[in-house]
LUMZA-161525 format. One line per 3 residues: number of its first residue (from 1); for each residue x, y, z negated of N, C-alpha, C. Coordinates in steps of 0.2 Angstrom, whole numbers. Atoms other than C-alpha are relative to their C-alpha. Layout:
<mipas>
NUM = X/Y/Z/X/Y/Z/X/Y/Z  ...
</mipas>
This chain:
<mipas>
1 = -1/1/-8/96/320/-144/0/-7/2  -1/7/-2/92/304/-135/7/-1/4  -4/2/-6/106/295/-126/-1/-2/7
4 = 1/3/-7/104/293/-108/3/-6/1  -3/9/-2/115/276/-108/-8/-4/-3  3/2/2/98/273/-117/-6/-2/7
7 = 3/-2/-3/89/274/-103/1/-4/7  -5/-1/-5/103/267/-91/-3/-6/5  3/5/-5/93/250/-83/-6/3/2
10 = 5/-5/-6/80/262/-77/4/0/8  -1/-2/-5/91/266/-63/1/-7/5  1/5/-7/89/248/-57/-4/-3/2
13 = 5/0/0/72/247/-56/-2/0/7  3/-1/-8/63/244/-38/-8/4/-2  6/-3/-1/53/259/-36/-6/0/7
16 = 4/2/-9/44/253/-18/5/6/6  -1/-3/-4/49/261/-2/-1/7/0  4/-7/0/49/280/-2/-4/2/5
19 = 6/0/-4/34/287/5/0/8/1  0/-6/0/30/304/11/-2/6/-6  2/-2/9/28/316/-6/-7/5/4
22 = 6/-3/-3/7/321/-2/1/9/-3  -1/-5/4/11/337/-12/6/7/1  -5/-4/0/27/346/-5/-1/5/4
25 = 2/-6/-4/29/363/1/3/4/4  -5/-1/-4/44/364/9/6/-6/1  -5/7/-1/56/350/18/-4/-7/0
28 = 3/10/0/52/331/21/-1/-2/-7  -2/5/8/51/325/3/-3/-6/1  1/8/1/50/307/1/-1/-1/-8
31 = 1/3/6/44/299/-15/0/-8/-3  4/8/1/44/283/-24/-1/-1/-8  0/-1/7/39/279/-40/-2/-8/-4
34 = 3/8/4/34/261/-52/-2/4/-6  5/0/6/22/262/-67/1/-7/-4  -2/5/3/30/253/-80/-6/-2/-6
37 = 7/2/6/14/256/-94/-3/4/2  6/-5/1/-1/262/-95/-4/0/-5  5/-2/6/-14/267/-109/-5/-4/0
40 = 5/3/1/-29/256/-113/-5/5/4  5/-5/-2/-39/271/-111/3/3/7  0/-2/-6/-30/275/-94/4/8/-1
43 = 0/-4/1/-25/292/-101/8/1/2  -7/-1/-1/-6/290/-102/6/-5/4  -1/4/-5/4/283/-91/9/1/2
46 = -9/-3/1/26/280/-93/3/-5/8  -3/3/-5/34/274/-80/7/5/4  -7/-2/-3/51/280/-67/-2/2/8
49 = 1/-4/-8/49/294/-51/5/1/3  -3/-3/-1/59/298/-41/1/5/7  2/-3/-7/60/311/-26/4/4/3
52 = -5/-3/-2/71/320/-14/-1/6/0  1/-8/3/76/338/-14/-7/4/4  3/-3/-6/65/350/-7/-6/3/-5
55 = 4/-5/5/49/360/-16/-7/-3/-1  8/4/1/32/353/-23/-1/5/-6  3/-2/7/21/362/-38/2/-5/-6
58 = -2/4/7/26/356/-55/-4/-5/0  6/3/3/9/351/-60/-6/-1/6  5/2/-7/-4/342/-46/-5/-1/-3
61 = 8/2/0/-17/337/-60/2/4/-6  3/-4/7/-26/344/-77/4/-7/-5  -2/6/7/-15/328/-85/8/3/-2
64 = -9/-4/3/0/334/-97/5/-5/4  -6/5/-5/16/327/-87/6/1/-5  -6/-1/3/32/326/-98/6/-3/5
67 = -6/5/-5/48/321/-87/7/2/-3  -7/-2/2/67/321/-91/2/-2/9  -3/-1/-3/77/326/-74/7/-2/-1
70 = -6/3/0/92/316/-71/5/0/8  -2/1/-7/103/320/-56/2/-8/3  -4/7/-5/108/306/-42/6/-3/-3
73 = -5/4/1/123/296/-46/3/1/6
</mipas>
């Protein structure tokens, strides 16, 4: 099991201004996210999202998504 302290300067990260989330299906959700790496080939793509509560589909493309959910502070 990873340790989240491992993870811990992610949460000071300037993800830009939150923006409307194009994808939600109930509630306001706002979104902001930063793209720390990307793939040569463009395929993979790691980086830090985040977004407020409210309901959106899991999966918006045909690209595998892995994410670990961290409540707010």
């Amino acid at each position: 099991m990873i340790d989240f302290k491992t993870f811990a300067h992610l949460a000071h990260i300037y993800l830009g201004e939150p923006q409307p989330k194009p994808t939600s299906l109930e509630g306001d959700q706002m979104e902001a996210a930063n793209t720390l790496w990307t793939s040569e080939d463009g395929k993979i793509e790691v980086g830090v999202w985040e977004c407020s509560q409210g309901g959106s589909p899991r999966a918006v493309t045909r690209i595998p998504r892995f994410a670990t959910s961290c409540p707010a502070a």
